[in-house]
C-alpha positions, 0 to 999 in steps of 0.5 A: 111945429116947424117953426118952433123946430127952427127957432130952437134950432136956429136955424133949421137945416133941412135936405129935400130929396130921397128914394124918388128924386130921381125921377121928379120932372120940375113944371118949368120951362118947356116941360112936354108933358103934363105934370102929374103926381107919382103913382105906384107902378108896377116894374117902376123904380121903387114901384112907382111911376115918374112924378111931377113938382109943380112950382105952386108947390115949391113957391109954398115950400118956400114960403115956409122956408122964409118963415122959419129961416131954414137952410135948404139942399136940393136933390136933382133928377140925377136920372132924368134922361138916362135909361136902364141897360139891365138889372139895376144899372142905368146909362146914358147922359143926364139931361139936365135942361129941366134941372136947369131950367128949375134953378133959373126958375128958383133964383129968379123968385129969390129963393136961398139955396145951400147947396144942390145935391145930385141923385139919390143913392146911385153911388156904387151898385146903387139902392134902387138904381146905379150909374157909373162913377165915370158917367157921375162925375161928368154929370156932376161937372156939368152941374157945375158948369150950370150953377156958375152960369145961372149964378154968375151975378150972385154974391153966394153960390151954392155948393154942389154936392153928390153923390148922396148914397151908401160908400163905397171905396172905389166908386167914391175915389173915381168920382173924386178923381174925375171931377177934379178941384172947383167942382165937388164942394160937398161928398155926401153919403149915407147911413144906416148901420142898425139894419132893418127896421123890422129887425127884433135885435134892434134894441141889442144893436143899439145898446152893443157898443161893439156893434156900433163901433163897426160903422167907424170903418166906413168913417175911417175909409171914406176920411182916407179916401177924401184926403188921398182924391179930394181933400178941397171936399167936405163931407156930410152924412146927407142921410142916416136914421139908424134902421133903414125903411122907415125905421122900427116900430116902438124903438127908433121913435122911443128914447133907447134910440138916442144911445145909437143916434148920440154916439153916431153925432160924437163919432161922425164929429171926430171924423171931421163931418161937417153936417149930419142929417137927421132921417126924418123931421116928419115920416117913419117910426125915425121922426124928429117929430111923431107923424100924427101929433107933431110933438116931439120924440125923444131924439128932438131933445138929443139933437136939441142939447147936441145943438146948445153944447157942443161947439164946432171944435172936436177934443181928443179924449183919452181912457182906459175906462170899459168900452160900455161907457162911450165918450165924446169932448168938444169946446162949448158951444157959443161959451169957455169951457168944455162939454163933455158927452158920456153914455152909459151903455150898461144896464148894470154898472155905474160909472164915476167919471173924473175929467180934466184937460190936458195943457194944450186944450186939444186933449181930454182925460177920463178916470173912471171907475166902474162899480155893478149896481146892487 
C-alpha cells in the first residue's frame, strides 16, 4: 500500500520522528550498550524507557524508502546526553556523537535524506520535556557544524530543521536570533487545534468556522516572527493531525474530518508554508490509511486531490460571501488556470458561487449568494 501511496503522490513525503525520538540511541559506532527496543517504564518520559534503532532496521526502511522514491526527514535525539533539572525541564548539552556517527553511517550506505530535523516538541515549555532556547540554538548549531562536515564532498546537503514543536513566540524568536543566517533552513512547528481526541464537541469544531479561524493566530505570529528574526527560513508544519492522541474515534477516520483537514491546507498555504505533514500514514484514528486493512480514509482523497490541483502559487481571494463558505485559490497545478477550493460548512444553506479573475491574475473574486435549503 505504501508504494500505491507514492506513486499517487509522486512522491511521497514522509517525516520520521515523534514523541520518542529523543531518547532513540542509533546502533552505530561506539554505542556502550546494548541495543534494546523501548519499553514502558514507569517515571520515563512519556512512560517508557530509552530505546535503540538498530541499522537492520534502517537499512529496511531504506529499502522502501528506494522503492516508492519517498523523501525522507529525520528526528534526532535532541536530548541524548541532557539530564532533567526539575519538573519537565531538562539541561545539559546534547551529545551528539551517536547522532553524528548515525549520519556518517547513512551517508555512507547512500542513503537520501532531505532534511535532519532536531527534537521532538521541546520547544517552549515543552510537551513531555523542555530545553531552553539558548541551549537549542547551540545545539542546533553544532548540528550544522556536523552535517557541513560529513557532507563536505556531497553535491545536495540536507537542510536542517527545528525545533519541531508547539509555537511560542518568544522561544521561537530566540532560536532564530541565536543561530543566526546559514544554519536553521527549516522552523518547523506543530499542530493540533481541534483539542482532544476523546473530546465529544469534535464534530462542532471541525464544522465551526469561527473556531477554525482561531489557529490563523498562530500562522499570523509565527510569519512575523520569521521575517522580524529569520527571514532566510522557511517554515513546515512538521506535524498536525487535527486532535491530538491519536485522534477521535469514528471522526478524524470519517469524511467530516477533511472540512477541518481542507481548510487548514488552504490557510497553512496562504501563510506561505512550504510543507504541510499529514499525522499519520498509518496509526491513530488520523491515519491517511485505516491501520488494520491499509485502504484508505477519506482524507487520503483530500490530500490526493489537494496534491493534483492546487499549484505552488497562492491566489488572493476576495468576498463578502457568509463566513460558512470558506474559500481558498491557487494557480493549477502542472496546468493554465486556476483551481479554486470551496467548503461549505453549512448544514443548511447552499451556496451559488460566481468566480473570476482580476486583471493581474494575483487576486480572485467571489459572487455568492446564499439560499436555506427546503
Amino acid at each position: 500500500q505504501s508504494i500505491r501511496c507514492s506513486v499517487a503522490f509522486r512522491p511521497l513525503r514522509i517525516r520520521i520522528g515523534g514523541s520518542l525520538q529523543d531518547q532513540v540511541l542509533y546502533d552505530v559506532g561506539n554505542l556502550g550498550s546494548p541495543c534494546h527496543s523501548f519499553f514502558k517504564m514507569k517515571g520515563g518520559l512519556f512512560g517508557f524507557s530509552k530505546g535503540c534503532l538498530n541499522m537492520d532496521r534502517w537499512d529496511a526502511l531504506n529499502n522502501l524508502f528506494s522503492k516508492t522514491g519517498a523523501i525522507i526527514s529525520f528526528g534526532l535525539n535532541a536530548l541524548h546526553g541532557r539530564h532533567k533539572i526539575k519538573n519537565k525541564v531538562w539541561g545539559g548539552p546534547w551529545n551528539s556523537t551517536n547522532a553524528h556517527d548515525f549520519i556518517s553511517y547513512t551517508i555512507s550506505k547512500g542513503y537520501k535524506i532531505e532534511a535532519w530535523e532536531f527534537g521532538n516538541e521541546l520547544s517552549g515549555t515543552g510537551i513531555g520535556a523542555s530545553v531552553s532556547a539558548d541551549t537549542y540554538a547551540k545545539d542546533v548549531g553544532k548540528l550544522n557544524e556536523i552535517v557541513d562536515a560529513l557532507y563536505k564532498n556531497s553535491n545536495k546537503k540536507p537542510s536542517i530543521m527545528a525545533p519541531g514543536g508547539f509555537f511560542e513566540q518568544g522561544w521561537f524568536a530566540k532560536l532564530l536570533k541565536i543561530t543566526g543566517p546559514g544554519t536553521l533552513n527549516t522552523v518547523s512547528h506543530h499542530m493540533y487545534n481541534l483539542g482532544a481526541g476523546v473530546d465529544h464537541h469534535l464534530i462542532e469544531h471541525i464544522l465551526n468556522p469561527y473556531y477554525l479561524s482561531k489557529v490563523s493566530k498562530t500562522f499570523s505570529s509565527l510569519s512575523q516572527t520569521i521575517q522580524q528574526n529569520g527571514p532566510w527560513a522557511s517554515v513546515w508544519v512538521g506535524e498536525s493531525g487535527g486532535a491530538f492522541n491519536s485522534g477521535g474515534f469514528h471522526v478524524s477516520d470519517t469524511s467530516v474530518n477533511s472540512f477541518w483537514y481542507l481548510d487548514q491546507l488552504g490557510m497553512a498555504a496562504a501563510y506561505n508554508t512550504k510543507v504541510y505533514c499529514r499525522q499519520t500514514l498509518v496509526g491513530g484514528h488520523y491515519s491517511l490509511l485505516n491501520t488494520t486493512t491499509f485502504v484508505p480514509n477519506p482524507d487520503y482523497y483530500s490530500a490526493l486531490l489537494w496534491h493534483r490541483l492546487m499549484g505552488k502559487t497562492v491566489l488572493g481571494v476576495t468576498t463578502t460571501a457568509s463566513p460558512y463558505l470558506r474559500y481558498y485559490a491557487h494557480c493549477s497545478k502542472g496546468r493554465a488556470g486556476i483551481t479554486l477550493l470551496l467548503i461549505n460548512m453549512s448544514n443548511n444553506t447552499d451556496f451559488i458561487v460566481k468566480a473570476r479573475s482580476r486583471s493581474n491574475l494575483k487576486q480572485v473574486q467571489l459572487e455568492a449568494e446564499s439560499a436555506a435549503n427546503k
